[in-house]
C-alpha positions as CSV (number, residue, x, y, z in Angstrom):
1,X,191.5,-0.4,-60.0
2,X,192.8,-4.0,-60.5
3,X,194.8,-2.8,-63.5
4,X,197.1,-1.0,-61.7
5,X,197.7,-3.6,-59.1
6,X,201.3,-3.0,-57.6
7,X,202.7,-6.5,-58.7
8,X,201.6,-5.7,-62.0
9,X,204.0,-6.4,-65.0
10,X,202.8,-4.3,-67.8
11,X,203.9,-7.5,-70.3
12,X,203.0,-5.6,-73.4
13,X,205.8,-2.6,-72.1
14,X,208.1,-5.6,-71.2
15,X,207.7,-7.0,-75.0
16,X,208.4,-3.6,-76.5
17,X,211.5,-3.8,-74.3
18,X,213.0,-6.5,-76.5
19,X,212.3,-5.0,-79.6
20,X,213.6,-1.6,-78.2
21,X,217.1,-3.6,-77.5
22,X,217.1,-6.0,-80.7
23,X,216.7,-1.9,-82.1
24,X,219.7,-0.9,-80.5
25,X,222.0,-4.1,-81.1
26,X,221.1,-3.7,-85.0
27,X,221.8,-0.2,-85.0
28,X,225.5,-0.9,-83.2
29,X,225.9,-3.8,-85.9
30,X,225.5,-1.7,-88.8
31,X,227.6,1.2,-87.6
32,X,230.5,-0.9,-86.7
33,X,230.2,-2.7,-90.1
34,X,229.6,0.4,-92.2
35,X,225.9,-0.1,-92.7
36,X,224.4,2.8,-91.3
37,X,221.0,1.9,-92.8
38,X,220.4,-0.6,-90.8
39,X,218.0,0.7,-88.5
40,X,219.2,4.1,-87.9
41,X,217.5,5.5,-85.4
42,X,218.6,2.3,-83.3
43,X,219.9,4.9,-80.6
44,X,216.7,6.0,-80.0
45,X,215.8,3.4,-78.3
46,X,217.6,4.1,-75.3
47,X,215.5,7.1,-75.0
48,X,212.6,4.6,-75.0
49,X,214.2,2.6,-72.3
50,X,214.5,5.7,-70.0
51,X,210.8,6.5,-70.4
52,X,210.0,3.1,-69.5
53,X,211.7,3.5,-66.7
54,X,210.0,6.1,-65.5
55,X,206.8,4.4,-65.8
56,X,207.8,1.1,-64.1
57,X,209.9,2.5,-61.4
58,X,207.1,4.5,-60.3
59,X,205.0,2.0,-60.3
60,X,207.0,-0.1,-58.3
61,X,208.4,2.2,-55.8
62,X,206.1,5.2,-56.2
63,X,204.0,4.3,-52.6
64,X,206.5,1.6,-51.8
65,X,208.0,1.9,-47.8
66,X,211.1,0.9,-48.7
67,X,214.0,3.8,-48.0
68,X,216.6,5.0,-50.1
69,X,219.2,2.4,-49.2
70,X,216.8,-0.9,-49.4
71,X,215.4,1.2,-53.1
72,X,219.0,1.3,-54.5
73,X,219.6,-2.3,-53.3
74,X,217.1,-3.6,-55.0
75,X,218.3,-1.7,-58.6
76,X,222.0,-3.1,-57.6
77,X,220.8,-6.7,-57.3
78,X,218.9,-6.2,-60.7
79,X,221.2,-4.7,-62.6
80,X,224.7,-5.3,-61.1
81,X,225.4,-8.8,-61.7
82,X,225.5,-8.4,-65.7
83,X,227.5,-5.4,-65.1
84,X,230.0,-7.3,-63.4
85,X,230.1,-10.3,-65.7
86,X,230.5,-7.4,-68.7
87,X,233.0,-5.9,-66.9
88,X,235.0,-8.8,-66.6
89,X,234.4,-10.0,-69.8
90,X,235.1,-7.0,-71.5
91,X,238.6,-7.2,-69.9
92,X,239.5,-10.1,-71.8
93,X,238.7,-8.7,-75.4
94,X,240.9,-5.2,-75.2
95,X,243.8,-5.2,-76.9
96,X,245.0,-1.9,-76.9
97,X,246.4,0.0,-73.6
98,X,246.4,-3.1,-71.5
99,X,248.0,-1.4,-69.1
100,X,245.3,0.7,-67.9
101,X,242.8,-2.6,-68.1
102,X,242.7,-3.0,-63.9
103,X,241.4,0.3,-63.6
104,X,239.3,0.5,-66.1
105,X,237.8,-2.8,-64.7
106,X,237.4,-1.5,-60.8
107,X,235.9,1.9,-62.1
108,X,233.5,-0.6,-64.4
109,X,232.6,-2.9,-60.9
110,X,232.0,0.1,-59.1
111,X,229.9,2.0,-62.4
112,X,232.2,4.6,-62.4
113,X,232.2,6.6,-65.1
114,X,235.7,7.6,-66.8
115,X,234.2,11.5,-66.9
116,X,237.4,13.3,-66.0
117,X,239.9,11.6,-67.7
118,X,242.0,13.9,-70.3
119,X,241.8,11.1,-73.4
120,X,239.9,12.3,-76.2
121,X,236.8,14.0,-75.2
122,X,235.1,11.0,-77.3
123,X,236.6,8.2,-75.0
124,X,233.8,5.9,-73.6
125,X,233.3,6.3,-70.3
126,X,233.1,2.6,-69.7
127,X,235.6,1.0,-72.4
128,X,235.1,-2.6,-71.2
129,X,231.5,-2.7,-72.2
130,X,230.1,0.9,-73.6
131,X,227.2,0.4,-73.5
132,X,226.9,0.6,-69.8
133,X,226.6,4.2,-70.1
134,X,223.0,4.2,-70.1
135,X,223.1,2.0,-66.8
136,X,225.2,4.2,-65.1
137,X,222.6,7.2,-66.1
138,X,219.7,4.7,-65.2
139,X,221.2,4.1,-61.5
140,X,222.1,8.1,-60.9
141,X,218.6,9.5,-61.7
142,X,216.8,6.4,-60.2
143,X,218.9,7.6,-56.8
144,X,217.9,11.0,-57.3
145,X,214.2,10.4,-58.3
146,X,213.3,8.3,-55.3
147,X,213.8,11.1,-53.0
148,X,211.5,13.1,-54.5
149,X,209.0,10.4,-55.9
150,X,206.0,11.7,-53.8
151,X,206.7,15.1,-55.7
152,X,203.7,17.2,-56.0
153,X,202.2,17.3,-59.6
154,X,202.9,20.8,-60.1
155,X,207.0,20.4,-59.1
156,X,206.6,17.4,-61.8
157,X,205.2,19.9,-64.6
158,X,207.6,22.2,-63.9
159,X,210.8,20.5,-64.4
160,X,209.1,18.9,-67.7
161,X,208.4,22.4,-68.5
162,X,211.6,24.2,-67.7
163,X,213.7,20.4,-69.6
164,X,211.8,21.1,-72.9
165,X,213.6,24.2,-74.3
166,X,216.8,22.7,-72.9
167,X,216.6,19.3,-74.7
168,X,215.1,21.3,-78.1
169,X,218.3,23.1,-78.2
170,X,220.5,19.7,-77.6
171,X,218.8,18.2,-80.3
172,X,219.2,21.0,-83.0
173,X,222.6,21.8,-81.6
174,X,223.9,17.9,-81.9
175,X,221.3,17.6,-84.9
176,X,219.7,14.6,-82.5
177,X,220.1,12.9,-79.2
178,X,222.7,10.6,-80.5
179,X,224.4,11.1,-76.9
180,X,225.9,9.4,-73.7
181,X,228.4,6.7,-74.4
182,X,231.4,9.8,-74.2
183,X,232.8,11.7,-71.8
184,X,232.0,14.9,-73.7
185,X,228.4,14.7,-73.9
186,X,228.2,13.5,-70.3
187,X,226.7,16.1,-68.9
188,X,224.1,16.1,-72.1
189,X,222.9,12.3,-71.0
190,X,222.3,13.6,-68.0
191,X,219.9,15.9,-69.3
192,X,218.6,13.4,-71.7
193,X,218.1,10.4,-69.4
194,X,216.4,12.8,-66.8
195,X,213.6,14.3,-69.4
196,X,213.0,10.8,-70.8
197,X,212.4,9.6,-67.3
198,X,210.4,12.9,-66.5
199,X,208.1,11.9,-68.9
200,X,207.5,7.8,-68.2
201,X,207.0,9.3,-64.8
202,X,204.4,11.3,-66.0
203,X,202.5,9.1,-68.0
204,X,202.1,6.7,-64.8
205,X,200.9,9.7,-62.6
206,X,198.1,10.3,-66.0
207,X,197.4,6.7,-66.4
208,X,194.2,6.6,-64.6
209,X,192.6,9.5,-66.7
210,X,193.4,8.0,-70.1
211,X,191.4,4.5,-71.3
212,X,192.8,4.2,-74.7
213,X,195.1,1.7,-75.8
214,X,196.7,-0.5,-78.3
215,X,197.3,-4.4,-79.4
216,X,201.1,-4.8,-78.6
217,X,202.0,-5.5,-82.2
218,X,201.1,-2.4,-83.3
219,X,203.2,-1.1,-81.4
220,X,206.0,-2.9,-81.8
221,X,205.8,-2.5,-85.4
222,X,205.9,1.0,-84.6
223,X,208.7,1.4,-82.5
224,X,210.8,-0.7,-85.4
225,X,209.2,1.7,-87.9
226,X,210.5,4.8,-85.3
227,X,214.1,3.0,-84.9
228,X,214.3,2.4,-89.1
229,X,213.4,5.5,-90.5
230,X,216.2,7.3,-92.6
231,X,217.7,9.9,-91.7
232,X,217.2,13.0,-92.6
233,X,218.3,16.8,-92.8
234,X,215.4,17.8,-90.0
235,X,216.6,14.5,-87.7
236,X,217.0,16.8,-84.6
237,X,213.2,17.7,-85.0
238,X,212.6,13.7,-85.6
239,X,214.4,12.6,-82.4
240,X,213.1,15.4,-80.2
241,X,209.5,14.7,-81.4
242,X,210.0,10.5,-80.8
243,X,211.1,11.3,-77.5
244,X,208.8,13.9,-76.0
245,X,205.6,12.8,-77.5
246,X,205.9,9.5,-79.1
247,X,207.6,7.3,-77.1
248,X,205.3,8.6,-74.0
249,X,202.4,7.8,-75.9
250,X,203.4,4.5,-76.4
251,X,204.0,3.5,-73.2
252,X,200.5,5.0,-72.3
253,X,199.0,3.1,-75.3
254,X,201.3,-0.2,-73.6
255,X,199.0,-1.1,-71.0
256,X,196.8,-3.8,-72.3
257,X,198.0,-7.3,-71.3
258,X,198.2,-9.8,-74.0
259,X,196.6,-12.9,-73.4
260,X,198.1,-16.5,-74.7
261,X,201.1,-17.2,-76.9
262,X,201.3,-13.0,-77.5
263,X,201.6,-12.8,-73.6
264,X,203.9,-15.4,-73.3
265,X,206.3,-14.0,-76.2
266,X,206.2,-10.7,-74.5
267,X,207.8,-12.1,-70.9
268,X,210.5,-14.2,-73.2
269,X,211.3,-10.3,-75.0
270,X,210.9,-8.2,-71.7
271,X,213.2,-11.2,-69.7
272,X,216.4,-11.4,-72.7
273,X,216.0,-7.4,-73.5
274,X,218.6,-6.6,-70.4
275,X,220.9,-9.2,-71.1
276,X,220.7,-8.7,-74.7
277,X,221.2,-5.0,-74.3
278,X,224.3,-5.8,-71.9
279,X,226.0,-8.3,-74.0
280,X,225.8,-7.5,-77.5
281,X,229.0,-5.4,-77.2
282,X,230.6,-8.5,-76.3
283,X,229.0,-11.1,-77.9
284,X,230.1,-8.8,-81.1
285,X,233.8,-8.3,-80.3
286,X,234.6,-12.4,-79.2
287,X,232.7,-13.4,-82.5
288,X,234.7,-11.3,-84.5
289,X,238.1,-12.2,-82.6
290,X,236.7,-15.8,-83.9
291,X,236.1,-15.0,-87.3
292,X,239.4,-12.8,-87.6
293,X,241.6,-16.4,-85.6
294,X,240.2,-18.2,-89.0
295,X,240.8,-15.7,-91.1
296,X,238.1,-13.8,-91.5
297,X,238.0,-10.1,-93.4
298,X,236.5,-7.4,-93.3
299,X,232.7,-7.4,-92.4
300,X,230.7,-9.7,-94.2
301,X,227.1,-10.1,-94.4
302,X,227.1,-13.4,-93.8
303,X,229.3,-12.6,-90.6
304,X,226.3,-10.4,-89.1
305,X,223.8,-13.2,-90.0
306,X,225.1,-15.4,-88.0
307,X,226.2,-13.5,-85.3
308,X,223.0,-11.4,-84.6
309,X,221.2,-15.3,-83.4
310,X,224.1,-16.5,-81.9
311,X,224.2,-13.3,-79.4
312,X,220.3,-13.6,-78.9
313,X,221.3,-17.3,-78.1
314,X,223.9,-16.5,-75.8
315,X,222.0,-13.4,-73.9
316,X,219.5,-15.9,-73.2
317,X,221.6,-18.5,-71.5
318,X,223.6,-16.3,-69.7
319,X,219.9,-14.9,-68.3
320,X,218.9,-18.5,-67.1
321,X,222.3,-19.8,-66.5
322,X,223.8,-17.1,-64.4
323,X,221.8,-13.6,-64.1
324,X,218.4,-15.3,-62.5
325,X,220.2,-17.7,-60.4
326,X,222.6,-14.8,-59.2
327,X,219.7,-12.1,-58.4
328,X,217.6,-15.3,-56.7
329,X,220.8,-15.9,-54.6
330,X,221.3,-11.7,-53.8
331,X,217.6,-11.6,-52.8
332,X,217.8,-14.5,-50.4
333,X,220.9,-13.5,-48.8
334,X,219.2,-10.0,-48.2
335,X,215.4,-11.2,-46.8
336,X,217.7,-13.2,-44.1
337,X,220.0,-10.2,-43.1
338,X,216.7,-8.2,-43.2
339,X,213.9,-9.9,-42.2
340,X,210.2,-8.8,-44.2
341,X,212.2,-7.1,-46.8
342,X,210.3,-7.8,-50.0
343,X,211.7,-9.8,-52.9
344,X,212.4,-6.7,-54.7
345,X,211.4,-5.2,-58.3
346,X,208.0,-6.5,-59.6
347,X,208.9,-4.5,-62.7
348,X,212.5,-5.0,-63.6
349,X,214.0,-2.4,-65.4
């Protein structure tokens, strides 16, 4: 069917994408200012991002001819670059333990994870930019998927099947999924980044036997609604229910392109959503080693105000000033070492 053309986009799934990381910046912002109202459930959409993944990478790479090492090129060209320029970055704003900053930084180059050290079992396992947890977990179970990408359905079912009970009794356990940027629930995001992928897979092998869908502003008011709502005393039951049923049904319901201005706001969200995701750490920490050089105090509201646009701002130009010109440059160089290799992702992740 000419909807599920392999150079396909999905633009309504890449729109959600930016609302899923303007989610997760807020939620950082209001727990490092002491406003843990402010979109709450912000976390969650990490989850959303694995089950994206699923979905796109599938479609993408699901038939593709491609091998292992030419797949897990193409994921490093897409998502290394801001990796590094975080990395290095990141290097710049820690104070503390200088001393261990050119290690940290050649674990961070090489994603790395910090999972053995015998810090604090809380530690980040990235401390020059945490939140490149989740792109360390996206990279492992992207290598370990496309091995076994042609699985047969049954195989598929059953790991969802025997993952369910498992990730019910993290969420009760932890009271959530509020996992991944430590080294004492690594082995957890493991588990969590898996089912979520599990399942995005899943709805792209069921996609051609469902025909419902939804305009992409409902659903992007209901993923903000998801990453808003207060928490709760049941909030395990609320995270494992957003990620096993809701979140794959929204990416099922995703699949209707919008046409005109809608469309064209969608590419803008799904283009800044990686960049914004990657340097909101960042953006965060220099603007408030600006605000503290004047004198600054405290958190202010008006602080975050400002802040929030100015890091949207700056995700974008580092997108079109550095991260596009950078992947454009790592996809030439490898179609001339490798002649009729394709120009890589038609679904970036």
């Amino acid at each position: 069917m000419a909807a599920y053309e392999a150079g396909r986009r999905f633009e309504a799934l890449d729109g959600l994408r930016g609302v899923a990381a303007v989610g997760v910046m807020l939620y950082h912002i209001g727990s490092w200012t002491g406003r843990h109202g402010l979109v709450p459930h912000g976390y969650l959409a990490v989850d959303f991002f694995f089950c994206l993944s699923g979905f796109v990478l599938a479609h993408a790479y699901g038939r593709r001819e491609i091998g292992w090492l030419g797949f897990m090129r193409q994921r490093l060209i897409r998502l290394w670059p801001l990796i590094a320029l975080t990395m290095l970055l990141g290097a710049t704003v820690i104070i503390q333990h200088r001393e261990r900053v050119p290690g940290w930084l050649g674990l961070g180059l090489l994603m790395i994870p910090r999972a053995w050290t015998s810090d604090d079992g809380f530690s980040p396992l990235f401390p020059l930019n945490p939140p490149a947890w989740s792109l360390f977990f996206e990279l492992a179970v992207g290598a370990v998927w496309f091995p076994i990408r042609r699985l047969g359905v049954m195989g598929h079912v059953l790991m969802v099947v025997l993952l369910l009970p498992v990730m019910l009794y993290v969420a009760h356990g932890m009271g959530g999924v509020l996992t991944g940027w430590d080294r004492g629930t690594f082995v957890i995001s493991f588990l969590r980044t898996i089912f979520a992928f599990l399942l995005g897979w899943g709805c792209y092998r069921i996609q051609a036997f469902t025909r419902w869908s939804a305009p992409v502003w409902l659903l992007a008011i209901v993923l903000a609604a998801v990453m808003s709502f207060p928490w709760t005393p049941l909030n395990w039951l609320y995270d494992f229910v957003c990620v096993s049923v809701v979140f794959p049904l929204m990416v099922l319901a995703g699949r209707r392109d919008p046409a005109g201005r809608l469309g064209s706001l969608c590419r803008v969200s799904g283009a800044i959503s990686y960049p914004l995701y990657a340097l909101h750490w960042l953006g965060w920490e220099l603007m408030l080693r600006g605000f503290r050089a004047i004198g600054g105090k405290g958190y202010p509201i008006g602080f975050a105000l400002v802040a929030i646009p100015v890091i949207i701002v700056c995700a974008w130009a580092v997108l079109k000033l550095y991260d596009e010109p950078v992947r454009r440059r790592l996809r030439a160089l490898l179609e001339k070492s490798r002649p009729g290799v394709g120009s890589g992702d038609s679904l970036p992740s």
